[in-house]
N, C-alpha and C positions, 0 to 999 in steps of 0.2 A: 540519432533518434534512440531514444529508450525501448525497452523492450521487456513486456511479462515474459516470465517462465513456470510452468505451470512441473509440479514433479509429485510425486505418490509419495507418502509417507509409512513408515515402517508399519501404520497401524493400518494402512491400506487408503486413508484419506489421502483427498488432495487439496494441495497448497499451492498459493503463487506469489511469485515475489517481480514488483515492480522495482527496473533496475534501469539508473542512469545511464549515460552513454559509455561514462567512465566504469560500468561495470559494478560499480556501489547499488546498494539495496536499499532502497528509496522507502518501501511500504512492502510491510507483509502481510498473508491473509491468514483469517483461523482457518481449522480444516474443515473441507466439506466432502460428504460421502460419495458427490458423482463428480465425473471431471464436468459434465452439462452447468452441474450450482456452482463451480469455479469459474466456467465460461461466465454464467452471468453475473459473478463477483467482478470478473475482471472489466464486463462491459457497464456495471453502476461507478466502478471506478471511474472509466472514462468519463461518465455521463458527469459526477459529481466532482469532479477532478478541479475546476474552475470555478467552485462558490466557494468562497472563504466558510461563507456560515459552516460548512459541514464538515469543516475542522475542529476538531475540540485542542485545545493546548494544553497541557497537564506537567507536570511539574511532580516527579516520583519524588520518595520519600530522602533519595541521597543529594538532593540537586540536582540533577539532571533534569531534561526536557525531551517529551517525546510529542505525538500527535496521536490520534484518530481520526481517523476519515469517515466520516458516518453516510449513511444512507437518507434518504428523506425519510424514511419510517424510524429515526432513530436508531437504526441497528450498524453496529461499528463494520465496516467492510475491511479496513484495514490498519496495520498500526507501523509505525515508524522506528527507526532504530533510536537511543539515547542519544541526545545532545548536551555538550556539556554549557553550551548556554543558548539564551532565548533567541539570541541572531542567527546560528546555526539550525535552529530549530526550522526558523523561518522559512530560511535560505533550502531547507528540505519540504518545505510544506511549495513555496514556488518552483522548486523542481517535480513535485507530483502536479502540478497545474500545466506545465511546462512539456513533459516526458508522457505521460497518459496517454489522451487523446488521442497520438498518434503513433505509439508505440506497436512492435509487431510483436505475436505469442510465438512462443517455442514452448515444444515439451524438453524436460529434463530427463535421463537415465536416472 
Protein backbone atom coordinates (compact mmCIF):
# COMPACT_ATOMS: atom_id res chain seq x y z
CA UNK A 1 0.00 0.00 0.00
CA UNK A 2 1.26 3.57 -0.83
CA UNK A 3 1.29 6.00 1.60
CA UNK A 4 1.20 10.29 1.87
CA UNK A 5 3.73 12.01 4.04
CA UNK A 6 3.06 15.12 4.81
CA UNK A 7 6.53 17.46 6.23
CA UNK A 8 7.01 21.27 6.95
CA UNK A 9 9.06 23.16 4.66
CA UNK A 10 11.93 25.47 5.52
CA UNK A 11 9.49 28.40 4.73
CA UNK A 12 7.20 27.04 7.35
CA UNK A 13 4.53 25.53 4.55
CA UNK A 14 3.48 22.24 4.26
CA UNK A 15 3.99 19.63 1.58
CA UNK A 16 3.01 16.14 0.66
CA UNK A 17 4.24 13.58 -1.27
CA UNK A 18 2.50 10.55 -2.53
CA UNK A 19 4.72 7.55 -2.42
CA UNK A 20 4.52 4.05 -3.84
CA UNK A 21 4.99 0.98 -2.13
CA UNK A 22 8.51 0.80 -3.38
CA UNK A 23 9.13 4.09 -1.65
CA UNK A 24 9.31 6.26 -5.00
CA UNK A 25 7.46 9.58 -5.07
CA UNK A 26 4.59 9.28 -7.24
CA UNK A 27 2.97 13.08 -6.87
CA UNK A 28 4.07 16.01 -5.29
CA UNK A 29 2.03 19.06 -3.68
CA UNK A 30 2.75 22.88 -3.85
CA UNK A 31 2.82 24.30 -0.47
CA UNK A 32 0.16 25.11 1.66
CA UNK A 33 0.14 27.40 4.77
CA UNK A 34 -1.89 24.85 7.37
CA UNK A 35 -1.29 21.22 7.70
CA UNK A 36 -5.62 21.28 7.61
CA UNK A 37 -5.25 22.70 3.46
CA UNK A 38 -2.60 19.66 2.95
CA UNK A 39 -5.14 17.34 4.74
CA UNK A 40 -7.54 18.39 2.26
CA UNK A 41 -5.01 18.36 -0.75
CA UNK A 42 -4.40 14.91 0.23
CA UNK A 43 -8.16 13.89 0.62
CA UNK A 44 -8.99 15.62 -3.47
CA UNK A 45 -6.14 13.38 -4.28
CA UNK A 46 -7.88 10.52 -3.29
CA UNK A 47 -11.21 11.69 -4.50
CA UNK A 48 -9.61 12.47 -8.03
CA UNK A 49 -7.04 9.77 -8.19
CA UNK A 50 -9.28 7.46 -10.68
CA UNK A 51 -10.58 9.94 -13.48
CA UNK A 52 -8.14 10.13 -16.15
CA UNK A 53 -9.69 13.46 -17.25
CA UNK A 54 -8.02 15.21 -14.28
CA UNK A 55 -4.66 14.28 -15.45
CA UNK A 56 -3.13 16.77 -17.66
CA UNK A 57 0.05 15.11 -19.73
CA UNK A 58 2.71 17.61 -20.49
CA UNK A 59 5.77 17.15 -22.15
CA UNK A 60 8.64 19.94 -20.61
CA UNK A 61 10.70 21.74 -22.85
CA UNK A 62 13.92 18.82 -22.71
CA UNK A 63 11.59 15.85 -23.65
CA UNK A 64 10.61 14.60 -20.84
CA UNK A 65 7.07 13.92 -19.50
CA UNK A 66 5.42 14.61 -16.36
CA UNK A 67 1.55 14.98 -15.10
CA UNK A 68 -0.76 17.14 -13.15
CA UNK A 69 -3.32 15.97 -11.33
CA UNK A 70 -6.06 18.68 -11.25
CA UNK A 71 -8.97 19.25 -9.04
CA UNK A 72 -12.43 19.53 -10.59
CA UNK A 73 -12.12 23.44 -10.30
CA UNK A 74 -9.20 23.23 -12.46
CA UNK A 75 -6.66 24.03 -9.77
CA UNK A 76 -3.48 21.55 -10.04
CA UNK A 77 -3.26 19.44 -6.73
CA UNK A 78 -0.27 17.72 -7.54
CA UNK A 79 2.62 17.12 -9.84
CA UNK A 80 4.70 14.16 -10.77
CA UNK A 81 8.33 13.55 -11.16
CA UNK A 82 10.08 13.52 -15.06
CA UNK A 83 9.65 10.65 -17.31
CA UNK A 84 11.95 10.14 -19.80
CA UNK A 85 9.14 8.71 -22.03
CA UNK A 86 5.24 8.63 -22.44
CA UNK A 87 4.86 4.79 -21.22
CA UNK A 88 6.53 5.72 -18.11
CA UNK A 89 4.72 8.55 -17.72
CA UNK A 90 1.66 6.50 -17.88
CA UNK A 91 2.75 3.79 -15.88
CA UNK A 92 3.08 6.77 -12.96
CA UNK A 93 -0.31 8.30 -13.62
CA UNK A 94 -1.90 4.38 -13.03
CA UNK A 95 0.13 4.02 -10.03
CA UNK A 96 -1.53 7.48 -8.53
CA UNK A 97 -5.07 5.71 -9.48
CA UNK A 98 -3.67 2.65 -7.87
CA UNK A 99 -1.72 3.85 -4.50
CA UNK A 100 -4.15 6.91 -3.55
CA UNK A 101 -7.28 5.82 -2.29
CA UNK A 102 -5.91 3.82 -0.04
CA UNK A 103 -2.92 4.95 1.05
CA UNK A 104 -2.00 5.83 4.95
CA UNK A 105 -0.65 9.66 6.00
CA UNK A 106 2.50 10.04 8.06
CA UNK A 107 4.03 13.05 9.11
CA UNK A 108 7.71 13.71 8.21
CA UNK A 109 10.62 15.07 10.77
Amino acid sequence: MGKFSIKTGKNGDYYFNLKAVNGQIILASQGYSNKAGCENGIESVRKNANDDARFERNEAKNGQHYFNLKASNGQIIGTSEMYTTKAAMENGIESVGKNAPEATLVMEE
